[in-house]
RONU-37154 format. One record per residue (C-alpha): residue in three letters; residue number from 1; x, y, z. Coordinates in steps of 0.25 Angstrom, whole numbers, plus 5000, padded with zeros to 4 digits. Layout:
<res: ALA, n: NUM, x: X, y: Y, z: Z>
...
***
This chain:
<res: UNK, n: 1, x: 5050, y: 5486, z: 4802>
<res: UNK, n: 2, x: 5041, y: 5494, z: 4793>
<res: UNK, n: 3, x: 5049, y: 5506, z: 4795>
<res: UNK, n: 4, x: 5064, y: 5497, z: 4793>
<res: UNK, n: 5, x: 5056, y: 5492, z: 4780>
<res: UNK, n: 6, x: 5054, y: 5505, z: 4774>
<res: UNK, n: 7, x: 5068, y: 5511, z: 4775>
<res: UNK, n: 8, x: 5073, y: 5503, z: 4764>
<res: UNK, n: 9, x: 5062, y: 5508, z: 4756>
<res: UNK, n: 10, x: 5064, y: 5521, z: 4758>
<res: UNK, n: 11, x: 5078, y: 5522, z: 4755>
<res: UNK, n: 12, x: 5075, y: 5515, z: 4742>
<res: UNK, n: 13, x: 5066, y: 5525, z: 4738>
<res: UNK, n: 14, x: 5072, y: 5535, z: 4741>
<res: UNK, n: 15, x: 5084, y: 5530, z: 4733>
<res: UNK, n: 16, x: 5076, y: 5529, z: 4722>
<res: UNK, n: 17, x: 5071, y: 5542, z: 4722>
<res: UNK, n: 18, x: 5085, y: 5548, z: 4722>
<res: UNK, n: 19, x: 5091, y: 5539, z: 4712>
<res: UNK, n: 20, x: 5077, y: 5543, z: 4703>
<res: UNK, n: 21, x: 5079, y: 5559, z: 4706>
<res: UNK, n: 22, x: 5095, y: 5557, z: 4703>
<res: UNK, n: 23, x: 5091, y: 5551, z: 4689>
<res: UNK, n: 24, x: 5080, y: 5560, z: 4686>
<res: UNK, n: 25, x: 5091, y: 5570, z: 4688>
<res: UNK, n: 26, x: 5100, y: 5566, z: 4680>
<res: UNK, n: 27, x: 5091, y: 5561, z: 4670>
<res: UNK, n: 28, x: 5087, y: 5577, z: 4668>
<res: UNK, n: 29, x: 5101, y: 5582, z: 4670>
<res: UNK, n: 30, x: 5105, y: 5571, z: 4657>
<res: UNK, n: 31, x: 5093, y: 5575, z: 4649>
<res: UNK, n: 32, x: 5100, y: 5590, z: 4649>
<res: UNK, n: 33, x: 5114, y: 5585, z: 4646>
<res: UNK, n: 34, x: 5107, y: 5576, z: 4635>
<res: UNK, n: 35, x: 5097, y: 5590, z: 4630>
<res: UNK, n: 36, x: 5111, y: 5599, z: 4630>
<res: UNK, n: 37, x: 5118, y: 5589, z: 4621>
<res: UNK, n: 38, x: 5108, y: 5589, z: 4612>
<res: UNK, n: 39, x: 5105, y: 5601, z: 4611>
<res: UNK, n: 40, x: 5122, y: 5604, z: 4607>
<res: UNK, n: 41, x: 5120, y: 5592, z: 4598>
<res: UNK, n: 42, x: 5109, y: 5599, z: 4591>
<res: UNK, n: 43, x: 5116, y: 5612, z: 4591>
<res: UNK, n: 44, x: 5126, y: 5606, z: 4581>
<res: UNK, n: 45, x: 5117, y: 5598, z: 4572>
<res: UNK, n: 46, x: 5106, y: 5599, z: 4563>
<res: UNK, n: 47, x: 5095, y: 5588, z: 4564>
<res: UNK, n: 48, x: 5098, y: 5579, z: 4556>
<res: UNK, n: 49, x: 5088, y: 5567, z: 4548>
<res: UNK, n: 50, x: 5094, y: 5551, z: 4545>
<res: UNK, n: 51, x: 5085, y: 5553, z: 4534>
<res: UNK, n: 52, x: 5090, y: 5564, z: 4529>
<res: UNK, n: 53, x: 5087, y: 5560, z: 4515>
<res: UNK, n: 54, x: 5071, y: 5563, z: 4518>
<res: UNK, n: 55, x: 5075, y: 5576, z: 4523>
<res: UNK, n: 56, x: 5077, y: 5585, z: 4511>
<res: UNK, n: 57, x: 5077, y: 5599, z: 4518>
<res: UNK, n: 58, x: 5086, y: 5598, z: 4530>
<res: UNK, n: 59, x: 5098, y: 5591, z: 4523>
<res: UNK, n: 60, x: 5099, y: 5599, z: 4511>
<res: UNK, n: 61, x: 5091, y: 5612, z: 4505>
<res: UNK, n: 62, x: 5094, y: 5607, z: 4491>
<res: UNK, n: 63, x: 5085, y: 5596, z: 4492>
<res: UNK, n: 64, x: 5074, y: 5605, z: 4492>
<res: UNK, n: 65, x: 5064, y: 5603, z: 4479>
<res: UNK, n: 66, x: 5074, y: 5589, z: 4477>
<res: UNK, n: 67, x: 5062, y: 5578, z: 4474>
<res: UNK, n: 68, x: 5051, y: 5575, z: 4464>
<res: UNK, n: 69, x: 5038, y: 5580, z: 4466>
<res: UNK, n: 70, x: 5029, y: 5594, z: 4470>
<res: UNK, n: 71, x: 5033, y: 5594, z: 4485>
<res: UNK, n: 72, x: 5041, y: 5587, z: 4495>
<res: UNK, n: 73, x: 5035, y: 5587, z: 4512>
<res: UNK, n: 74, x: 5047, y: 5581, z: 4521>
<res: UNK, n: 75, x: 5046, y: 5576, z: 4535>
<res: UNK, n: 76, x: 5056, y: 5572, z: 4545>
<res: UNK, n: 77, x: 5056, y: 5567, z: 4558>
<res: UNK, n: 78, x: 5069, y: 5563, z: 4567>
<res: UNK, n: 79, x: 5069, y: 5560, z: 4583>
<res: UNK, n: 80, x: 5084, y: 5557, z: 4586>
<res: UNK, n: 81, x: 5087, y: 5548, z: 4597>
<res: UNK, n: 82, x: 5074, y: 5544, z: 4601>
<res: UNK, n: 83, x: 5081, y: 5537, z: 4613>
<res: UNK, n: 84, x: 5084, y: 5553, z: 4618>
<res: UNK, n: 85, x: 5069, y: 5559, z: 4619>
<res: UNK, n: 86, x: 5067, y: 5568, z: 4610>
<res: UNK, n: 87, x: 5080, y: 5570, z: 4607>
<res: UNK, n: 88, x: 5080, y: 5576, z: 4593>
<res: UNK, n: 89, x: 5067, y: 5578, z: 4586>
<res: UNK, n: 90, x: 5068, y: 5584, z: 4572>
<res: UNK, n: 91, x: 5056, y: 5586, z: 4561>
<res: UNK, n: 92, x: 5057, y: 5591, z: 4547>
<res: UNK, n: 93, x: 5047, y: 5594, z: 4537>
<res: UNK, n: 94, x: 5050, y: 5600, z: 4525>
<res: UNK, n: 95, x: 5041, y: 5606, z: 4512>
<res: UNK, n: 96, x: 5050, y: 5606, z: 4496>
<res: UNK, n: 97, x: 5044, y: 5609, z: 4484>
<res: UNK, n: 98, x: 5050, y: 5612, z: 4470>
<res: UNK, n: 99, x: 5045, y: 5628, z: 4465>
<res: UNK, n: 100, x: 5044, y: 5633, z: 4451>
<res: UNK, n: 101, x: 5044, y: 5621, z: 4443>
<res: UNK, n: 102, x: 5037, y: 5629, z: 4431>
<res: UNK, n: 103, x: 5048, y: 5638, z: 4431>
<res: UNK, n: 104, x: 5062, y: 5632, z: 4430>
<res: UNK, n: 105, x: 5070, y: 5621, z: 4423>
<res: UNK, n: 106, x: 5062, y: 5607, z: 4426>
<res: UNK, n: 107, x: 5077, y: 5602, z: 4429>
<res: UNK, n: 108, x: 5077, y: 5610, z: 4440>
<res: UNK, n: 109, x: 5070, y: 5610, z: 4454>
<res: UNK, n: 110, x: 5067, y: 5622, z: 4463>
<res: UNK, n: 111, x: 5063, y: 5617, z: 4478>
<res: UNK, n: 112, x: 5060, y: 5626, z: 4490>
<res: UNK, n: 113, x: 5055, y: 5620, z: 4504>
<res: UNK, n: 114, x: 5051, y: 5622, z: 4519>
<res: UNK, n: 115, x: 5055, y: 5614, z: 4529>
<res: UNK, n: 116, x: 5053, y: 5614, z: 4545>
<res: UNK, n: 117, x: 5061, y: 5607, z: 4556>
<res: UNK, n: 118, x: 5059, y: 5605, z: 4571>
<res: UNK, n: 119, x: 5069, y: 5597, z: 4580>
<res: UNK, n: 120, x: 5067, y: 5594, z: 4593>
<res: UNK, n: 121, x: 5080, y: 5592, z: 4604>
<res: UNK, n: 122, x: 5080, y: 5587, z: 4617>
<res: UNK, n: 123, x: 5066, y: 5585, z: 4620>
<res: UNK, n: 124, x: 5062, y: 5599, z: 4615>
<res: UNK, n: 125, x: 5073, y: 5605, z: 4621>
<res: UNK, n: 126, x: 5078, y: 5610, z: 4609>
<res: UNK, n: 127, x: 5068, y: 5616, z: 4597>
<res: UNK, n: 128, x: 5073, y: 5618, z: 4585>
<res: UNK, n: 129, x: 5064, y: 5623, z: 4572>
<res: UNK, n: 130, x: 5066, y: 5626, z: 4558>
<res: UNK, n: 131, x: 5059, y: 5630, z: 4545>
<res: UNK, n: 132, x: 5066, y: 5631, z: 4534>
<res: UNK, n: 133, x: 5064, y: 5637, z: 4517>
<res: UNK, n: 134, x: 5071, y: 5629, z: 4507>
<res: UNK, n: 135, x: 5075, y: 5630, z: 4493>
<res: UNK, n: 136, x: 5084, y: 5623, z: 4483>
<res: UNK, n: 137, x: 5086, y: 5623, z: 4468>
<res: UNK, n: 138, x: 5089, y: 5611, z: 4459>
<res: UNK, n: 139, x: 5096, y: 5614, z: 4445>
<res: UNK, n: 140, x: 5095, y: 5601, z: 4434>
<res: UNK, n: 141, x: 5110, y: 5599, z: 4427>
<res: UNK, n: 142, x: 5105, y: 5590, z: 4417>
<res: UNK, n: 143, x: 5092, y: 5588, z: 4406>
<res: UNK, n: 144, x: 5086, y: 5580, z: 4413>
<res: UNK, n: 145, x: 5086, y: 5584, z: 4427>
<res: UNK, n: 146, x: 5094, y: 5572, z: 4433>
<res: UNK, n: 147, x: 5105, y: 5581, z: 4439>
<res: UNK, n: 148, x: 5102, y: 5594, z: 4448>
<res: UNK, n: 149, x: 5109, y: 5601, z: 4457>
<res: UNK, n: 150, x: 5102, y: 5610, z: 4468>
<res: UNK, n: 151, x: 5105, y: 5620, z: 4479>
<res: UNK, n: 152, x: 5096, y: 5623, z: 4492>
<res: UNK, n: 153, x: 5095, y: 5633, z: 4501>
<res: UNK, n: 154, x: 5086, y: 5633, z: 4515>
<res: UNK, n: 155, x: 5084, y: 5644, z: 4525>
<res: UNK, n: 156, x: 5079, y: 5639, z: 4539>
<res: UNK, n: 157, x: 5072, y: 5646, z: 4550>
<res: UNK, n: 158, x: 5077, y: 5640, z: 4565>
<res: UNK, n: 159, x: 5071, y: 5640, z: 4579>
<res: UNK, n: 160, x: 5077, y: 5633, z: 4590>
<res: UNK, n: 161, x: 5070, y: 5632, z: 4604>
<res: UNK, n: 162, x: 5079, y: 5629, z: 4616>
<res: UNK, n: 163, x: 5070, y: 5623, z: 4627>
<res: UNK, n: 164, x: 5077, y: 5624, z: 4642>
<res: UNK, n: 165, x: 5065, y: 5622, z: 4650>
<res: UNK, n: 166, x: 5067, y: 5609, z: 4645>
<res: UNK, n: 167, x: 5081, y: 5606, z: 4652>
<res: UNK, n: 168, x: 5083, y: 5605, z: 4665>
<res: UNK, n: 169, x: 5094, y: 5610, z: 4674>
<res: UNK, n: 170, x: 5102, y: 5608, z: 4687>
<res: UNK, n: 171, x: 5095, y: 5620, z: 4695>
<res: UNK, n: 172, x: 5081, y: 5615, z: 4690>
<res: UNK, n: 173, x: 5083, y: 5603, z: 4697>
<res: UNK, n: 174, x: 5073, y: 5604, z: 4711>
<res: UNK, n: 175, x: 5075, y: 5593, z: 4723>
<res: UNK, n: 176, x: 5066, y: 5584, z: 4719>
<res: UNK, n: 177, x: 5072, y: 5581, z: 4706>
<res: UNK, n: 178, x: 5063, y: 5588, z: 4697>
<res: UNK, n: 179, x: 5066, y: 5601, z: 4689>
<res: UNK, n: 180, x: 5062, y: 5617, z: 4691>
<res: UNK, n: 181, x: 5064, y: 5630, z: 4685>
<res: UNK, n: 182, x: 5072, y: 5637, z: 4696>
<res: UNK, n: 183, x: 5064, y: 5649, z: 4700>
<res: UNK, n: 184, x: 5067, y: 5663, z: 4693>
<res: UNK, n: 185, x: 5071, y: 5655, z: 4679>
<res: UNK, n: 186, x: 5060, y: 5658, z: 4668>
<res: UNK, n: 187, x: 5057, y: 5647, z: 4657>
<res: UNK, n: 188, x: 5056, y: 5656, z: 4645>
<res: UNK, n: 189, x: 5072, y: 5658, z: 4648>
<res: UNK, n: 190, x: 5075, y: 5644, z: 4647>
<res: UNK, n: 191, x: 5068, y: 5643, z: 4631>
<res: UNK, n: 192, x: 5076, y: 5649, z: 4619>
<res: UNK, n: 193, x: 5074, y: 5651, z: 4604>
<res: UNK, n: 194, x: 5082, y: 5655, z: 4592>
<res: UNK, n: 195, x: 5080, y: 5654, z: 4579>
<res: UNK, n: 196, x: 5088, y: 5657, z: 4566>
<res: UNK, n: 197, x: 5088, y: 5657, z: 4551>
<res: UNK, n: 198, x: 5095, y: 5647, z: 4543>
<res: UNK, n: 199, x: 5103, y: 5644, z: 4529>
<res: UNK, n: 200, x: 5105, y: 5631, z: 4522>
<res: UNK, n: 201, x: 5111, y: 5627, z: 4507>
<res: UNK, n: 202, x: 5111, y: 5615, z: 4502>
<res: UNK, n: 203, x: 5115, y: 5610, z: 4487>
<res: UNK, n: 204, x: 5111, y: 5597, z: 4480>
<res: UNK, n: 205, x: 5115, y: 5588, z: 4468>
<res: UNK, n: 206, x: 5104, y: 5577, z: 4461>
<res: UNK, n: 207, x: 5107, y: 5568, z: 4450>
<res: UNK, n: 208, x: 5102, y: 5556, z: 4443>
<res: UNK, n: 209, x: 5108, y: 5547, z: 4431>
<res: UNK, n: 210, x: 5095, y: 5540, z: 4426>
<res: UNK, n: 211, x: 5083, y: 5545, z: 4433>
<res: UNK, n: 212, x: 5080, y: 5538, z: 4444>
<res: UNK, n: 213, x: 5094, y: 5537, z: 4452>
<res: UNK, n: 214, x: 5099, y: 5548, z: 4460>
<res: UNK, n: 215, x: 5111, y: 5555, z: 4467>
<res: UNK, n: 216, x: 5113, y: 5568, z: 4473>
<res: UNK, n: 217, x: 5122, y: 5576, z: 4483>
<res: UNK, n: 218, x: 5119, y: 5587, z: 4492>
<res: UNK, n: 219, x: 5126, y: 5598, z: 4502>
<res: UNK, n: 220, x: 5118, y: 5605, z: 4510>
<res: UNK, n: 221, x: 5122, y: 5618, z: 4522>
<res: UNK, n: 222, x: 5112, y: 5622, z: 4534>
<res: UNK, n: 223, x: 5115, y: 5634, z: 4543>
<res: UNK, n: 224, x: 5124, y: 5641, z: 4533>
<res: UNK, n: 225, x: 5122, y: 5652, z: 4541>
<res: UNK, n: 226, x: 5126, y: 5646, z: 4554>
<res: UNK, n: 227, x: 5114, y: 5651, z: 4563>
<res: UNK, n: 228, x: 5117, y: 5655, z: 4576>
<res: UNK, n: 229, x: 5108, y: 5648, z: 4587>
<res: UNK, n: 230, x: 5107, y: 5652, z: 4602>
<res: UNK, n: 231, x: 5099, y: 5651, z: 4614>
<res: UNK, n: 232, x: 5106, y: 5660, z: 4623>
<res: UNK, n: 233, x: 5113, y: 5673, z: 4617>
<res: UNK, n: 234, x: 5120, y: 5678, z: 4604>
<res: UNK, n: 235, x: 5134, y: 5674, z: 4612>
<res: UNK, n: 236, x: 5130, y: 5661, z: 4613>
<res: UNK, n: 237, x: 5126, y: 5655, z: 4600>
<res: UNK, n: 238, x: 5129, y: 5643, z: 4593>
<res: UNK, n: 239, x: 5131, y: 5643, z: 4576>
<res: UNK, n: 240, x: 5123, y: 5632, z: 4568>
<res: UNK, n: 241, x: 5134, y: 5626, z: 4559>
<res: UNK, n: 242, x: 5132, y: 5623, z: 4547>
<res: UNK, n: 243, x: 5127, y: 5608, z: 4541>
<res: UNK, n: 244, x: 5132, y: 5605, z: 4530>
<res: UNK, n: 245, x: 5128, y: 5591, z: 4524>
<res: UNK, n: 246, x: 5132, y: 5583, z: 4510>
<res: UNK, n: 247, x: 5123, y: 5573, z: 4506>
<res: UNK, n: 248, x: 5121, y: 5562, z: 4494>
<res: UNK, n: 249, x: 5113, y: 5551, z: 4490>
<res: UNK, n: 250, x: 5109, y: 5543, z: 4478>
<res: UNK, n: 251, x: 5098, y: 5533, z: 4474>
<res: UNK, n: 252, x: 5101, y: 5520, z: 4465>
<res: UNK, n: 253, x: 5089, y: 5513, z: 4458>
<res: UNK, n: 254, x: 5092, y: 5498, z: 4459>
<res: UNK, n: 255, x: 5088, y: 5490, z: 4446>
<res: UNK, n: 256, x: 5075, y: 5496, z: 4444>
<res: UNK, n: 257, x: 5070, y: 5509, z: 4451>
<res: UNK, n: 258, x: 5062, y: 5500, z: 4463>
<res: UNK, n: 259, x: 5075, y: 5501, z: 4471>
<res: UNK, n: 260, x: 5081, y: 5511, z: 4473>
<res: UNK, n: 261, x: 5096, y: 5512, z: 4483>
<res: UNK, n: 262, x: 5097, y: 5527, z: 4489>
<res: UNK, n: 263, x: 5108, y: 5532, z: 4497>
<res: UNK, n: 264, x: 5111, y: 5543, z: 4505>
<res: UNK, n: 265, x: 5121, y: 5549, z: 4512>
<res: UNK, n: 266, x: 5123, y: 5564, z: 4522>
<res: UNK, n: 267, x: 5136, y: 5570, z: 4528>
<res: UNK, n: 268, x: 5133, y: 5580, z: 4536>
<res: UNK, n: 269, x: 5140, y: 5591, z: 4546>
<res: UNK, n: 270, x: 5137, y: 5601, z: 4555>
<res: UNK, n: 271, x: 5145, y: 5607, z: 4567>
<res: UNK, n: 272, x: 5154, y: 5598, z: 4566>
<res: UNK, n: 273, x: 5147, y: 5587, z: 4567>
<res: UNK, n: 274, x: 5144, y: 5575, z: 4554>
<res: UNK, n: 275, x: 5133, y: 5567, z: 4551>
<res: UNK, n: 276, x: 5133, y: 5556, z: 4539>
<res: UNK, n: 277, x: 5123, y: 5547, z: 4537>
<res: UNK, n: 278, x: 5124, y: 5540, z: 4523>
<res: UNK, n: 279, x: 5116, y: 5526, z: 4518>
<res: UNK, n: 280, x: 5102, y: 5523, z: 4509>
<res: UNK, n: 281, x: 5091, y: 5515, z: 4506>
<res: UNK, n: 282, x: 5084, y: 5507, z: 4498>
<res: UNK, n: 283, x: 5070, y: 5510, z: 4490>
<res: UNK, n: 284, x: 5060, y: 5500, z: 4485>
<res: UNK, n: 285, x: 5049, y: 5503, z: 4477>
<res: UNK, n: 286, x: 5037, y: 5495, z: 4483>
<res: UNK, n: 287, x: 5028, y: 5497, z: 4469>
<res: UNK, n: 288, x: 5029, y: 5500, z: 4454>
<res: UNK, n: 289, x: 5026, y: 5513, z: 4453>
<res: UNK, n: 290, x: 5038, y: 5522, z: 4450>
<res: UNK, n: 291, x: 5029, y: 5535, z: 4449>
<res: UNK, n: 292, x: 5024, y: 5532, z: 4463>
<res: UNK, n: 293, x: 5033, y: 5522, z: 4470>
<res: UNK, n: 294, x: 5032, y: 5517, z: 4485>
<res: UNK, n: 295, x: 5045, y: 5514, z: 4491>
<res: UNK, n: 296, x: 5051, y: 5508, z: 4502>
<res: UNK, n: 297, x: 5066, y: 5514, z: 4508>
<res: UNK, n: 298, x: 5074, y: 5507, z: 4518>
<res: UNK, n: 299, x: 5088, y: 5511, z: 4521>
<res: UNK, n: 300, x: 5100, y: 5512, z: 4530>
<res: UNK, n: 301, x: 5109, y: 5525, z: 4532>
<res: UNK, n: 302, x: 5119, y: 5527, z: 4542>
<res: UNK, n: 303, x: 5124, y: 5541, z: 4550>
<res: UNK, n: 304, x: 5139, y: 5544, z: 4556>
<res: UNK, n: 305, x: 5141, y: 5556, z: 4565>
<res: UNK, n: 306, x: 5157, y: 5553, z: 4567>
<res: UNK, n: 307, x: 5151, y: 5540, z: 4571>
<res: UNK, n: 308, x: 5142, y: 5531, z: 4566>
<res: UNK, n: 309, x: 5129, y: 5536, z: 4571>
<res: UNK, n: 310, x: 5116, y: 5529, z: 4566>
<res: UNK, n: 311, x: 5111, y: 5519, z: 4557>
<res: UNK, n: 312, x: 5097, y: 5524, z: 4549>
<res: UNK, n: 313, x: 5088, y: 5514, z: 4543>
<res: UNK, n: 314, x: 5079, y: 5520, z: 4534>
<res: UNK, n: 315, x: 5065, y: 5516, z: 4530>
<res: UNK, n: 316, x: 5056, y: 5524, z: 4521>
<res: UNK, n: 317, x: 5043, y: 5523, z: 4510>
<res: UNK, n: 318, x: 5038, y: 5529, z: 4500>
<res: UNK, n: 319, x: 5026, y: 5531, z: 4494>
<res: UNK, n: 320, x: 5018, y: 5540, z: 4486>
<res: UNK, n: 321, x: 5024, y: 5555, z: 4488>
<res: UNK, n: 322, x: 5029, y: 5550, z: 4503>
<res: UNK, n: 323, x: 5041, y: 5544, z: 4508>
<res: UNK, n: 324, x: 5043, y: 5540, z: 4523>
<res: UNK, n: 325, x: 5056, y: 5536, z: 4529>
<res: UNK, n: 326, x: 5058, y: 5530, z: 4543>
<res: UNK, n: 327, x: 5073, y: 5529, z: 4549>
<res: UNK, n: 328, x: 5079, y: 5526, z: 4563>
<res: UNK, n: 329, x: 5094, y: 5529, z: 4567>
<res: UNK, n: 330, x: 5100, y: 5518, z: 4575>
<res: UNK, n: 331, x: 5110, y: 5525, z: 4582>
<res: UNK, n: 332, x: 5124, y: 5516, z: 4582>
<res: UNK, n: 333, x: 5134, y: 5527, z: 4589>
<res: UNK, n: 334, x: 5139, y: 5527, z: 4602>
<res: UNK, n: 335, x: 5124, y: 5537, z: 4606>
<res: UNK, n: 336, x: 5117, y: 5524, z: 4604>
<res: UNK, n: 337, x: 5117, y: 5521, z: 4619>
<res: UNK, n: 338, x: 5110, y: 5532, z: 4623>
<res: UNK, n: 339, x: 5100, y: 5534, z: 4610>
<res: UNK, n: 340, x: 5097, y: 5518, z: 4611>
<res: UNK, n: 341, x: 5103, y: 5518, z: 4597>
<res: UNK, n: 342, x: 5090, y: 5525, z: 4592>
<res: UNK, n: 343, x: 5096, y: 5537, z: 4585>
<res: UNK, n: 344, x: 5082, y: 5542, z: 4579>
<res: UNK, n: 345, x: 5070, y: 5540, z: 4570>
<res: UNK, n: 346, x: 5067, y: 5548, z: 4559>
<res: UNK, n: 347, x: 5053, y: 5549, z: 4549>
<res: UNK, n: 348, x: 5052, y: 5557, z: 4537>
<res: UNK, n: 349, x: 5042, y: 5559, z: 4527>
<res: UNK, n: 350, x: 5043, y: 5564, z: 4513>
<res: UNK, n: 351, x: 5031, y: 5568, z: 4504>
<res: UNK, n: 352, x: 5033, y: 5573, z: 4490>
<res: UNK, n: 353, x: 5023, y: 5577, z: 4481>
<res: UNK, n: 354, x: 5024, y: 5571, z: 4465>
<res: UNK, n: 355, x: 5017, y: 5574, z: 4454>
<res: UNK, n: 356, x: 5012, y: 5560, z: 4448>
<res: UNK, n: 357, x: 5021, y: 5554, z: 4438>
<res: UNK, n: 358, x: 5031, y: 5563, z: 4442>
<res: UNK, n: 359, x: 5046, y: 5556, z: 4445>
<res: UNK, n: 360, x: 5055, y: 5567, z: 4443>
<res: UNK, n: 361, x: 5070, y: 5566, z: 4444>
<res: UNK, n: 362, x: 5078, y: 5558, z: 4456>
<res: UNK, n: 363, x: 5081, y: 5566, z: 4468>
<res: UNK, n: 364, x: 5087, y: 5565, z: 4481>
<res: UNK, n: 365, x: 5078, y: 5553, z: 4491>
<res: UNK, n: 366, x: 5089, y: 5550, z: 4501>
***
């Protein structure tokens, strides 16, 4: 009777143990599949920010030098269907100053900068890192400065670090559903490195009627020089397209200059592939000091890629010499299912250095 008893038992643990090991199979077996796609994605497509306004360096080299102050430190963070671990990791941080103010018209502006990016794919299957030396010259077009227009150029360094003993494959599975090198295959053979040197070019137009509004409009060109990337030989090799992006956007004081209506908007295209996000905020001063104002942001912006995509609310502060935004993409497209409709949070933080009593001319916020 014992015996009788245990039968059923054991067959339903062993059931479970082959419906487990199946799983755990094909768990591994879509975790590559998902990896490869991602890494073809990436392949195509630069990183890009939803707040794209706060991320002066990577959307156009004109906007170098482009604010009011000494210097200008920027920070960026971005983790893209969180849903997906680890997905797409991507950090920026960036260094602007204007140079020679002594020594050239005051209507004009000579910026250079630094910036360095690392983005993360796939878990760390996929390394990408980037330092990059930036420049850009803005020429004033009227007396009193309100009108410039500026050219940029940028040269970036790339490395890129391709992880495979992070995949797994059908001959590494063993009979126990785990996962081993076959004998005779080295790990160093399954990591590889490139790296390359890159060109960018961006121009940019800023204007103001009365002071305190603004509007500008900006083109910018990364990987002019259409890098070559591989990992395996020189006859395997794939071509970084050109991005090339067009940008506008505007700020409108409402009544008196404690509210303030911005708007921005981005088209952008790479390998084929487009990405537009366009919408804008609201600011509110929360004291009476124009000279050193705190302000509170909240806003909406939407992105299309062929589809609608996302949906980006935007909140963000200022105060002093710092400005900290927040947003979240709440992804509306067909992907929602899989990412749970979080497309991706993203912080940045800007800190620029004034001198006091210094208010300067308008220039591109958002």
């Amino acid at each position: 009777m014992k015996i009788n008893a245990l039968i059923p038992s054991f067959f339903c643990t062993l059931g479970t143990l082959v419906i487990y090991t199946i799983y755990m199979r094909m768990r591994k077996f879509y975790l590559v599949i998902t990896a490869c796609l991602m890494l073809e994605q990436l392949s195509a497509q630069d990183p890009n920010f939803s707040q794209f306004f706060v991320s002066p360096l990577t959307l156009n080299p004109a906007l170098t030098g482009k604010f009011n102050g000494d210097f200008r430190i920027a920070g960026n963070y971005r983790d893209q269907w969180p849903a997906i671990s680890k997905a797409f990791i991507t950090s920026t941080a960036s260094f602007d100053l204007p140079v020679l103010r002594n020594r050239i018209s005051e209507l004009d502006t000579w910026g250079v900068g630094v910036m360095a990016m690392t983005d993360k794919t796939a878990n760390g299957i996929l390394n990408t890192n980037m330092i990059a030396v930036t420049t850009a010259y803005h020429k004033g077009l009227d007396e009193d400065g309100l009108h410039q227009i500026g050219l940029g150029f940028q040269g970036a360094y790339y490395t890129k670090r391709l992880d495979g003993t992070k995949l797994n494959f059908e001959s590494e599975l063993d009979d126990h559903g785990g996962w081993t090198i076959p004998s005779g295959e080295a790990v160093d053979n399954r990591e590889f490195n490139l790296s390359y040197f890159d060109v960018s070019v961006g121009a940019l137009y800023n204007g103001s009627t009365d002071g305190y509004n603004n509007f500008y409009f900006g083109v910018s060109g990364y990987h002019l020089n259409k890098p070559r990337e591989s990992f395996a030989s020189d006859n395997i090799a794939y071509t970084l397209e050109p991005r090339i992006t067009a940008h506008a956007g505007g700020a409108i004081p409402i009544g008196d200059i404690s509210r303030t209506v911005y708007l921005s908007a981005l088209f952008s295209r790479q390998a084929g592939a487009t990405n537009i996000v366009a919408g804008g905020a609201v600011g509110m001063m929360m004291n009476a000091d124009e000279e050193n104002p705190t302000t509170f942001y909240a806003g909406l912006w939407s992105r299309f890629n062929n589809v609608n995509d996302a949906l980006i609310p935007y909140l963000g502060l200022e105060f002093g010499s710092f400005r900290l935004g927040a947003s979240y993409d709440v992804n509306i497209s067909s992907l929602k299912s899989a990412s749970q409709s979080r497309g991706g949070i993203e912080i940045s933080l800007i800190y620029i250095k004034r001198p006091p009593g210094s208010k300067g001319i308008p220039c591109p916020r958002f």
